[in-house]
Residue frames as a rotation matrix with the C-alpha (Angstrom) as fourth column:
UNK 1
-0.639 0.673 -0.373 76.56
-0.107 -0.558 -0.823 -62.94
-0.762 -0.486 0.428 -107.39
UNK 2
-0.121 0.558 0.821 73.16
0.989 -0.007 0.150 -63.66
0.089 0.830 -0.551 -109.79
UNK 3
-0.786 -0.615 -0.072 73.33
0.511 -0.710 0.484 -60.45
-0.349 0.343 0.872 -110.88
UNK 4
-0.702 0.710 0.053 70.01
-0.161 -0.231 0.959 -60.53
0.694 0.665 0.277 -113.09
UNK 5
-0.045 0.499 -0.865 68.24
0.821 0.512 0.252 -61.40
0.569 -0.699 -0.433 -109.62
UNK 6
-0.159 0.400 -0.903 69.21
0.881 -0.355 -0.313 -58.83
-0.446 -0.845 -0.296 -107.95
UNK 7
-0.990 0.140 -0.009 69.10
-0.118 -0.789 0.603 -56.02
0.077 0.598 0.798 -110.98
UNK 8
-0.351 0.859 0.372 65.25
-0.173 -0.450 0.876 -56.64
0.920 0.243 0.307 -111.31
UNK 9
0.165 0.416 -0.894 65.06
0.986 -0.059 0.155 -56.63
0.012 -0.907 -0.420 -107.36
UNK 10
-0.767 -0.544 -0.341 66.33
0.467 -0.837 0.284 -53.30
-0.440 0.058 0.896 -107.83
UNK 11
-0.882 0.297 0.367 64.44
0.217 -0.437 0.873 -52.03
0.419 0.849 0.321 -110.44
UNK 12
-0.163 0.905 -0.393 61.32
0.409 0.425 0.808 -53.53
0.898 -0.029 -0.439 -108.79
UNK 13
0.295 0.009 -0.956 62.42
0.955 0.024 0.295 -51.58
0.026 -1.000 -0.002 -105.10
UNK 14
-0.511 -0.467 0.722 63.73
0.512 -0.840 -0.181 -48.24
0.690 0.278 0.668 -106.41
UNK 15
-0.409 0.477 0.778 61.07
-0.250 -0.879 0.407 -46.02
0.877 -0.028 0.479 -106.42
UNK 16
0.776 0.591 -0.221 59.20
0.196 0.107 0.975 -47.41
0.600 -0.799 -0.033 -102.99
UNK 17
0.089 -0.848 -0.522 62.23
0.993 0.033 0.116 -47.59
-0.081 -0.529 0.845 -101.42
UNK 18
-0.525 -0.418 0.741 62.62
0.757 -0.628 0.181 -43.79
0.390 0.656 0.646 -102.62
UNK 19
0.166 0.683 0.712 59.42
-0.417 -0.605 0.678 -42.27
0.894 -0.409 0.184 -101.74
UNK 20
0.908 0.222 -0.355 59.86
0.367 -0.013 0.930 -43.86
0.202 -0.975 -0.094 -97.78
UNK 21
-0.117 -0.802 -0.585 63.53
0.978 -0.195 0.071 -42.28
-0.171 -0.564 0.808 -97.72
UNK 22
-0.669 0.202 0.715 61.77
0.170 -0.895 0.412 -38.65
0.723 0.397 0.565 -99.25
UNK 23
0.441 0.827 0.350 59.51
-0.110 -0.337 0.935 -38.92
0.891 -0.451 -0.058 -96.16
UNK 24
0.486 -0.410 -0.771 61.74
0.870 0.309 0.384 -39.69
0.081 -0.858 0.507 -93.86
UNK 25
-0.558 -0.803 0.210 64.33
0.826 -0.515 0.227 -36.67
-0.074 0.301 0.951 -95.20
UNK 26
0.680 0.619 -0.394 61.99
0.426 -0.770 -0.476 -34.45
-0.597 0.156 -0.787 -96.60
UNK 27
0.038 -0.732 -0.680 65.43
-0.841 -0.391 0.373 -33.84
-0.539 0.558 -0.631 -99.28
UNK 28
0.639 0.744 0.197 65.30
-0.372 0.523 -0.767 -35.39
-0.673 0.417 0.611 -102.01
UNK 29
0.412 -0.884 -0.221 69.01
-0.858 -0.295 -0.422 -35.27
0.308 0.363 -0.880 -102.69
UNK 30
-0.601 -0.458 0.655 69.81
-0.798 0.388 -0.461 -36.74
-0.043 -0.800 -0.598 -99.34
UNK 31
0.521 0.281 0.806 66.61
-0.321 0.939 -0.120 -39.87
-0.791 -0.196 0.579 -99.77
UNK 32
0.752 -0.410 -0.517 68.70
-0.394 0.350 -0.850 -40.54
0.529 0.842 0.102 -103.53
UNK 33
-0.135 -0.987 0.081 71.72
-0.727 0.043 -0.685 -41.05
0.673 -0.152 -0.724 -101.31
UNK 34
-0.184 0.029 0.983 70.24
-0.920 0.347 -0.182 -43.18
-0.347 -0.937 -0.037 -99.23
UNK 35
0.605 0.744 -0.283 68.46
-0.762 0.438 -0.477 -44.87
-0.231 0.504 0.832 -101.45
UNK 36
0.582 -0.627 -0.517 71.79
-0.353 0.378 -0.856 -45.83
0.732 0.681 -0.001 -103.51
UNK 37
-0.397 -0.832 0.387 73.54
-0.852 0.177 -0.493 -46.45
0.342 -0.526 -0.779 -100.43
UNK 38
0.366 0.557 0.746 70.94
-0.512 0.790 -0.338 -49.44
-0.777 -0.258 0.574 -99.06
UNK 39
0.823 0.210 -0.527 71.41
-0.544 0.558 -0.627 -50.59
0.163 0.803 0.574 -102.84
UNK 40
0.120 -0.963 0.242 75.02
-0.796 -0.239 -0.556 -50.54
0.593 -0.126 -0.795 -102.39
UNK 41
-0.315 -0.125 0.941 74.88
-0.934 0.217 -0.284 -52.40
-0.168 -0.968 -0.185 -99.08
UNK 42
0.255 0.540 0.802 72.50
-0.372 0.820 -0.434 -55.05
-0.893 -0.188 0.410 -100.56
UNK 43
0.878 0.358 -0.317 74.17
-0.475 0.572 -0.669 -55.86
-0.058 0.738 0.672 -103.15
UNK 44
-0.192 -0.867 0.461 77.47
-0.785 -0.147 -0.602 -56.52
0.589 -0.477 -0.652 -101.13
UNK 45
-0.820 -0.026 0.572 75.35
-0.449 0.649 -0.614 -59.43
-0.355 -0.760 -0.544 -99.31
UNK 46
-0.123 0.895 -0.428 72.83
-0.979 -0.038 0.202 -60.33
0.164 0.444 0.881 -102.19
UNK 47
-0.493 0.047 -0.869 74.09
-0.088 0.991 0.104 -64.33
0.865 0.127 -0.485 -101.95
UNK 48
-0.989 0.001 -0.149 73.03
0.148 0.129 -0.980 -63.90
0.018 -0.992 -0.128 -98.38
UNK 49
-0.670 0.733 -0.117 69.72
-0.001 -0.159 -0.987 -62.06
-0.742 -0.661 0.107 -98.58
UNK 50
-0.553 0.707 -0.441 67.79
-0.605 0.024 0.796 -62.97
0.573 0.707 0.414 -102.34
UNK 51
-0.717 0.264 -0.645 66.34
0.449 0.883 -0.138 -66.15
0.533 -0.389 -0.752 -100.25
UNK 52
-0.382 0.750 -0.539 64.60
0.727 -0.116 -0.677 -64.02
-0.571 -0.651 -0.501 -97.34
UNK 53
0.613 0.637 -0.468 63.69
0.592 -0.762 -0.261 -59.92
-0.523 -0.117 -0.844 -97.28
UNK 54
-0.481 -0.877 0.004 66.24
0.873 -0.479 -0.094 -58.06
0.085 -0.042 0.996 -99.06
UNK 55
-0.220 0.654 0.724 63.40
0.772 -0.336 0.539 -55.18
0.596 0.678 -0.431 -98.81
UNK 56
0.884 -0.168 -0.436 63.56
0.418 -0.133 0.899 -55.20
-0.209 -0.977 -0.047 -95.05
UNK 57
-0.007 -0.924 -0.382 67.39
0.985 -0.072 0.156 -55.27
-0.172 -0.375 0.911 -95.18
UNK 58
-0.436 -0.281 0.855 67.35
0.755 -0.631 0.177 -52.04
0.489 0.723 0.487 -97.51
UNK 59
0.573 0.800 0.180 64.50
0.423 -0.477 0.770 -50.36
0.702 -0.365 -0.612 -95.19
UNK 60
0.906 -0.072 -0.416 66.60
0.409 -0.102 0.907 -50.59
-0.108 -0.992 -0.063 -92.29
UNK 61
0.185 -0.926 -0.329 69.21
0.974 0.129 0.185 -49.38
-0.129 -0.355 0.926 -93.58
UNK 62
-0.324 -0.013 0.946 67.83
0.323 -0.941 0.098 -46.06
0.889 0.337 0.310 -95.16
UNK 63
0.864 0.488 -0.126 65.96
0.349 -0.400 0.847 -45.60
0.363 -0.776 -0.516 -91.35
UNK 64
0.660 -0.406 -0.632 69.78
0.723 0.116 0.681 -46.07
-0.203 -0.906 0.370 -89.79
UNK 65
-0.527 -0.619 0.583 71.44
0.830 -0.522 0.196 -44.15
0.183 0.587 0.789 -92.08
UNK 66
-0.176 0.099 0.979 69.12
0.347 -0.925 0.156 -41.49
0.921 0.367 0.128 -92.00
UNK 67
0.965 0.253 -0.072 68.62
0.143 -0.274 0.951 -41.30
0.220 -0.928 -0.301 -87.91
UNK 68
0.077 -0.979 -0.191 72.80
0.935 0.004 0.355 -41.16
-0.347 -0.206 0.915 -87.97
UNK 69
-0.664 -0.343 0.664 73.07
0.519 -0.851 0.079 -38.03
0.538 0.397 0.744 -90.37
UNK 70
0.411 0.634 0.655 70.16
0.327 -0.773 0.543 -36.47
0.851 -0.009 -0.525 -88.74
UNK 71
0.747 -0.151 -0.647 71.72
0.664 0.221 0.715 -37.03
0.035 -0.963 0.265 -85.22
UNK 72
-0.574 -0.815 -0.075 74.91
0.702 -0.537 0.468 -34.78
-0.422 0.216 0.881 -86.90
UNK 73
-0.976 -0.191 -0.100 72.63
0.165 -0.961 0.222 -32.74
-0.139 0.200 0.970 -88.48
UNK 74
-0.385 0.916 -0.112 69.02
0.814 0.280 -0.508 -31.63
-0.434 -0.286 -0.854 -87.75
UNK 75
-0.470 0.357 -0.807 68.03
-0.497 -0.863 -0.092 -28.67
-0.729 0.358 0.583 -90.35
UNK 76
-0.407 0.212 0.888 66.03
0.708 0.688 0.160 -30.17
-0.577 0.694 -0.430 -93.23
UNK 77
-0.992 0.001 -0.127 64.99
-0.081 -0.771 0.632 -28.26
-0.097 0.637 0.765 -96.09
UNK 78
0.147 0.975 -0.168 61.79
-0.388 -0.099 -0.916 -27.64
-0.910 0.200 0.364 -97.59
UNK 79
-0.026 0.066 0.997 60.87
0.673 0.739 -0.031 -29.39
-0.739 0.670 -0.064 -100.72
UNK 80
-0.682 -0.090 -0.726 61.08
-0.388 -0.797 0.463 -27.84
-0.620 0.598 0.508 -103.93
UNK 81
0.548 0.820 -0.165 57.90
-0.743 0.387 -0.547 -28.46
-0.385 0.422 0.821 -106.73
UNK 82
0.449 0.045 -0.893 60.18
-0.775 0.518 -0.363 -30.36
0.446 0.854 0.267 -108.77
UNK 83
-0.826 -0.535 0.179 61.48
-0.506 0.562 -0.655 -32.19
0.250 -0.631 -0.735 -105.70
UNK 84
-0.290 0.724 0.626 57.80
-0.591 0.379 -0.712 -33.10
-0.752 -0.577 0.319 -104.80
UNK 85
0.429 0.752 -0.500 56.84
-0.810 0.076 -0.581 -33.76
-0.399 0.654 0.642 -108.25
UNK 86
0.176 -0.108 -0.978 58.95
-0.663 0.722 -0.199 -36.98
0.728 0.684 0.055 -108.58
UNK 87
-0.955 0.073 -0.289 58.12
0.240 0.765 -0.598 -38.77
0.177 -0.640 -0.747 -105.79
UNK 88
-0.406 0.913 0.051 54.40
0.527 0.279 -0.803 -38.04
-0.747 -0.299 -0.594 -106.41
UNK 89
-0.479 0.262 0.838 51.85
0.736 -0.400 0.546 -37.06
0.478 0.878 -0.001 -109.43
UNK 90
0.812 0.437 0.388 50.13
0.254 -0.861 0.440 -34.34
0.526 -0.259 -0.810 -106.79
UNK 91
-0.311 -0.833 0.457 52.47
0.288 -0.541 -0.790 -31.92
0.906 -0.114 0.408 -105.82
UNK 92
-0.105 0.357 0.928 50.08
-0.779 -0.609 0.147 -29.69
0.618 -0.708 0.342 -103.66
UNK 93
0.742 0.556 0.374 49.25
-0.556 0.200 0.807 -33.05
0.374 -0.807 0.457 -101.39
UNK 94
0.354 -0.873 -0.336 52.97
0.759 0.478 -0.442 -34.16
0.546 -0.099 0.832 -101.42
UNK 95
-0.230 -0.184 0.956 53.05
0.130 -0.979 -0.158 -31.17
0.965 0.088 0.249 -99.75
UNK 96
0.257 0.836 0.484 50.78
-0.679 -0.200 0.707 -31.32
0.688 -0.510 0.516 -97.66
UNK 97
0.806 -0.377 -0.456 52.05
0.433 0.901 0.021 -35.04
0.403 -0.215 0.890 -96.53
UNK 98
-0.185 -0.983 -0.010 55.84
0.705 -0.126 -0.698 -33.31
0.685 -0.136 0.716 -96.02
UNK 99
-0.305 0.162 0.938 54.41
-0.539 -0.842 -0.029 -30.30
0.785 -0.515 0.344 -93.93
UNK 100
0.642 0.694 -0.327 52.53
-0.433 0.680 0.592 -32.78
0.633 -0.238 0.737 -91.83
UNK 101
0.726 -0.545 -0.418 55.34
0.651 0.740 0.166 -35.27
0.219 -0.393 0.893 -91.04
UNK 102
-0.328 -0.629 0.704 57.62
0.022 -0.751 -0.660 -31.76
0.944 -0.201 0.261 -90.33
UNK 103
0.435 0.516 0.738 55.43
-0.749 -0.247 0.614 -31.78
0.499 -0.820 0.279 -87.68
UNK 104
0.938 0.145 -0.314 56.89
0.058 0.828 0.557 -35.14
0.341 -0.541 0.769 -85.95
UNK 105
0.387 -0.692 0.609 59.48
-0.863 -0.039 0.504 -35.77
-0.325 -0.721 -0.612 -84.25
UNK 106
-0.010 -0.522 -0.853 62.15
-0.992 0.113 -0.058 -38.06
0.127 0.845 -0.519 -86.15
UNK 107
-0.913 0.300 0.278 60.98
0.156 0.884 -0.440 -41.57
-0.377 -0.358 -0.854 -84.24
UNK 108
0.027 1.000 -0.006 57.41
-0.183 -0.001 -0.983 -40.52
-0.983 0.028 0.183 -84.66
UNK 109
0.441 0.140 -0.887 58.00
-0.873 -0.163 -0.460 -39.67
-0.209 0.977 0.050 -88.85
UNK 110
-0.544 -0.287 -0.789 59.76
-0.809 0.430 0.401 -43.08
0.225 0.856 -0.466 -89.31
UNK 111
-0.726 0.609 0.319 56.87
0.403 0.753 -0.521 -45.43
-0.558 -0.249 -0.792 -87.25
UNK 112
0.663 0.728 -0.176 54.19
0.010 -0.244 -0.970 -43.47
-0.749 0.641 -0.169 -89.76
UNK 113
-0.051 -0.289 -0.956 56.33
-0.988 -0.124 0.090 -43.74
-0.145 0.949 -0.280 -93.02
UNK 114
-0.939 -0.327 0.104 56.87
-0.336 0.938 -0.079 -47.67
-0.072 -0.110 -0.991 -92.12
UNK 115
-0.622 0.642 0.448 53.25
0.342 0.737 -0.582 -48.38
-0.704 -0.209 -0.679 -90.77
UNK 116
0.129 0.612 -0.780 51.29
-0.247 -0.742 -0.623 -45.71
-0.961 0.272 0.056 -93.25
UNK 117
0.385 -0.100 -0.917 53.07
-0.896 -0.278 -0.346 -45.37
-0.220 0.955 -0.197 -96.51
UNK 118
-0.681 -0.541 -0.493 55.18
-0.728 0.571 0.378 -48.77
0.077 0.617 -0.783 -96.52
UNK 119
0.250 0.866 -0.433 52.61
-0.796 0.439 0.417 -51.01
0.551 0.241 0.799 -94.64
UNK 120
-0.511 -0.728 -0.457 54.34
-0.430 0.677 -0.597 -52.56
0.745 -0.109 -0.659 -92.81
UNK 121
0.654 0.447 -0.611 52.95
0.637 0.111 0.763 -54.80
0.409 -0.888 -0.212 -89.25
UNK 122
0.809 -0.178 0.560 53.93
-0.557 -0.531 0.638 -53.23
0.184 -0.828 -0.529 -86.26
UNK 123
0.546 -0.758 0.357 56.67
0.160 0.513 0.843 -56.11
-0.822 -0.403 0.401 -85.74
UNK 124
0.410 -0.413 0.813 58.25
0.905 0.297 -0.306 -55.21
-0.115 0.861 0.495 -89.12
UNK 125
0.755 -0.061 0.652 58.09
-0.023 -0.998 -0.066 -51.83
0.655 0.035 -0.755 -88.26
UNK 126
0.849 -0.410 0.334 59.60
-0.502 -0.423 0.755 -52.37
-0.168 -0.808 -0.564 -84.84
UNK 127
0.744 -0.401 0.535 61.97
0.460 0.887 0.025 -54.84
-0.485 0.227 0.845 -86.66
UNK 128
0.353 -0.353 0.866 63.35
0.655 -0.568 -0.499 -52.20
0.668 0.743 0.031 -89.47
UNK 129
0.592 -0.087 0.801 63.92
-0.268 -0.959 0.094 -49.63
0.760 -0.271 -0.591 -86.33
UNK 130
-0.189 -0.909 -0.371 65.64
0.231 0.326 -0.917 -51.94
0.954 -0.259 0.149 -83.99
UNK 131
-0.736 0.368 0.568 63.07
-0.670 -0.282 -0.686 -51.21
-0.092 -0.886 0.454 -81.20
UNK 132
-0.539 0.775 0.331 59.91
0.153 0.476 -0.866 -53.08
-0.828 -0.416 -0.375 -79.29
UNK 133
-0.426 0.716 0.553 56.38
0.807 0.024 0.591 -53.22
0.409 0.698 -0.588 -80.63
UNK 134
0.703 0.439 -0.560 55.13
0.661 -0.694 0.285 -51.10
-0.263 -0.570 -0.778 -77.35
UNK 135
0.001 -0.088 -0.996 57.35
0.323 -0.943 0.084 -48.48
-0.946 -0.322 0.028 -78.60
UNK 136
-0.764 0.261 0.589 56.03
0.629 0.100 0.771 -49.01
0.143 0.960 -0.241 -82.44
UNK 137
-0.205 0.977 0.064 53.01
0.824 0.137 0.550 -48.48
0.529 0.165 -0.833 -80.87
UNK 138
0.483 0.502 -0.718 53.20
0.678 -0.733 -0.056 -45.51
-0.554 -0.459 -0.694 -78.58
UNK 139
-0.759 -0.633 -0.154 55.16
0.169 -0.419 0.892 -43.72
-0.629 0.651 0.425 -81.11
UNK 140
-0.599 0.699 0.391 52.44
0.604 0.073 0.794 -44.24
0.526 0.711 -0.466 -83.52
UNK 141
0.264 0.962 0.065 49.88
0.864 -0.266 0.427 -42.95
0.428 -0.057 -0.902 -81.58
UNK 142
-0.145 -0.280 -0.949 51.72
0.454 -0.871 0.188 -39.91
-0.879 -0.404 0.253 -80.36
UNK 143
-0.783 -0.546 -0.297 52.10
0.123 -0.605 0.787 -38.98
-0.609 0.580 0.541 -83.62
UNK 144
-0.628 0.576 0.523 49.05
0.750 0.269 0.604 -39.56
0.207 0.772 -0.601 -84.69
UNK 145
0.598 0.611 -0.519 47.14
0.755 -0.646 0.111 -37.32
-0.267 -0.458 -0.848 -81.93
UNK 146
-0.303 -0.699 -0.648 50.19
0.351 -0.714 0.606 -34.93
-0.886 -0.044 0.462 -82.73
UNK 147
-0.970 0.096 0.225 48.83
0.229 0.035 0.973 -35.07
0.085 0.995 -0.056 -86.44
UNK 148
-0.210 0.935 -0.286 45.06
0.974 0.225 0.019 -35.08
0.082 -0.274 -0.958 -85.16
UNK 149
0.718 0.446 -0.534 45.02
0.590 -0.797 0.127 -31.68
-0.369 -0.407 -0.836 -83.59
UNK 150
-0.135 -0.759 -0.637 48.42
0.214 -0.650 0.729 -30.21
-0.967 -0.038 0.250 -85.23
UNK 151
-0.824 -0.224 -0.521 47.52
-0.467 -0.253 0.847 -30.43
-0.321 0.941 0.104 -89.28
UNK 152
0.094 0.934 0.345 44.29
0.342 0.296 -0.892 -30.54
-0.935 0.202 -0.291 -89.64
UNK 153
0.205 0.508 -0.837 44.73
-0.845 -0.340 -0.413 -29.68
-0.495 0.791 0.359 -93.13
UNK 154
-0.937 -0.349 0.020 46.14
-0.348 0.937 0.042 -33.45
-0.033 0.032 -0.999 -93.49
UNK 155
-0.609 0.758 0.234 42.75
0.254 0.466 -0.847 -34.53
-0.751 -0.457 -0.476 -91.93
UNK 156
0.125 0.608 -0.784 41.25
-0.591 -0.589 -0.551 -32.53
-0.797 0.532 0.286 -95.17
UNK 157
-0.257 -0.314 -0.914 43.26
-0.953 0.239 0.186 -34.11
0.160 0.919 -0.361 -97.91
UNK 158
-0.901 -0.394 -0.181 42.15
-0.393 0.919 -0.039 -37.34
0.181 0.036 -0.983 -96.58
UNK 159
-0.218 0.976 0.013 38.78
-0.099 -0.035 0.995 -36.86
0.971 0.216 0.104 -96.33
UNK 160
-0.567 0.126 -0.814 38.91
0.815 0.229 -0.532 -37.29
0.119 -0.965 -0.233 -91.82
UNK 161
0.548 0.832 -0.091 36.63
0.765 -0.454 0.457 -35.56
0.339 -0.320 -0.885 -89.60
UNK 162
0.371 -0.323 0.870 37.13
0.055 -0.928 -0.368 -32.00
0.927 0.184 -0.327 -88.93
């Protein structure tokens, strides 16, 4: 295994990787555990995947992993300041963001962590979830209109129309 290859892929994925399994979770215990598990996973098949995406591989696995545990369990905590405050330098709109995406429904909160926060296309998105594009896309837009008229204080922190 090149080792030094995939240590500063690592390094260089942590923390993104991190902040889309802390939005997905909303625990910040449980996105560390994911986090380290993806790592885990990809580096068990680095000879295989330095060449393509290993970025992708790691995505999808913190989405499946975390749509399995939720499927066994569906309470999620609330965030604590010092949980918000290291996966973001504003606390009060890391907030905001986590209250927000409470609002979705666990398909809806990982097609808007993918297409929103990671960027992804819609075929990467629907790639990483293991579903269509047409249900990238109506997913998205449920959740947006669900976001539109449910947390308008979202629509504040981002400067959108009232």
């Amino acid at each position: 295994m090149d080792e030094q290859g995939f240590t500063a892929w690592a390094v260089g994925a942590e923390r993104r990787l991190l902040r889309s399994a802390y939005l997905l979770t909303g625990d910040l215990h449980r996105a560390e555990d994911l986090v380290q598990e993806a790592l885990v996973k990809v580096a068990l098949r680095w000879a295989r995947l330095h060449d393509g995406n290993p970025t992708a591989y790691a995505r999808t696995i913190i989405v499946r992993d975390n749509i399995s545990w939720w499927r066994r369990r569906r309470d999620v905590p609330m965030p604590t300041p010092r949980e918000l405050a290291a996966v973001s330098s504003d606390a009060e709109a890391a907030l905001v963001v986590r209250r927000s995406l409470d609002r979705l429904t666990p398909k809806q909160r990982a097609v808007v962590v993918l297409r929103h926060f990671d960027d992804l296309s819609e075929h990467d998105t629907a790639a990483v979830l293991g579903v269509s594009v047409g249900t990238v896309k109506s997913q998205n837009a449920a959740a947006l209109a669900r976001l539109r008229h449910g947390a308008p204080e979202l629509l504040d922190l981002i400067g959108g129309p009232p």
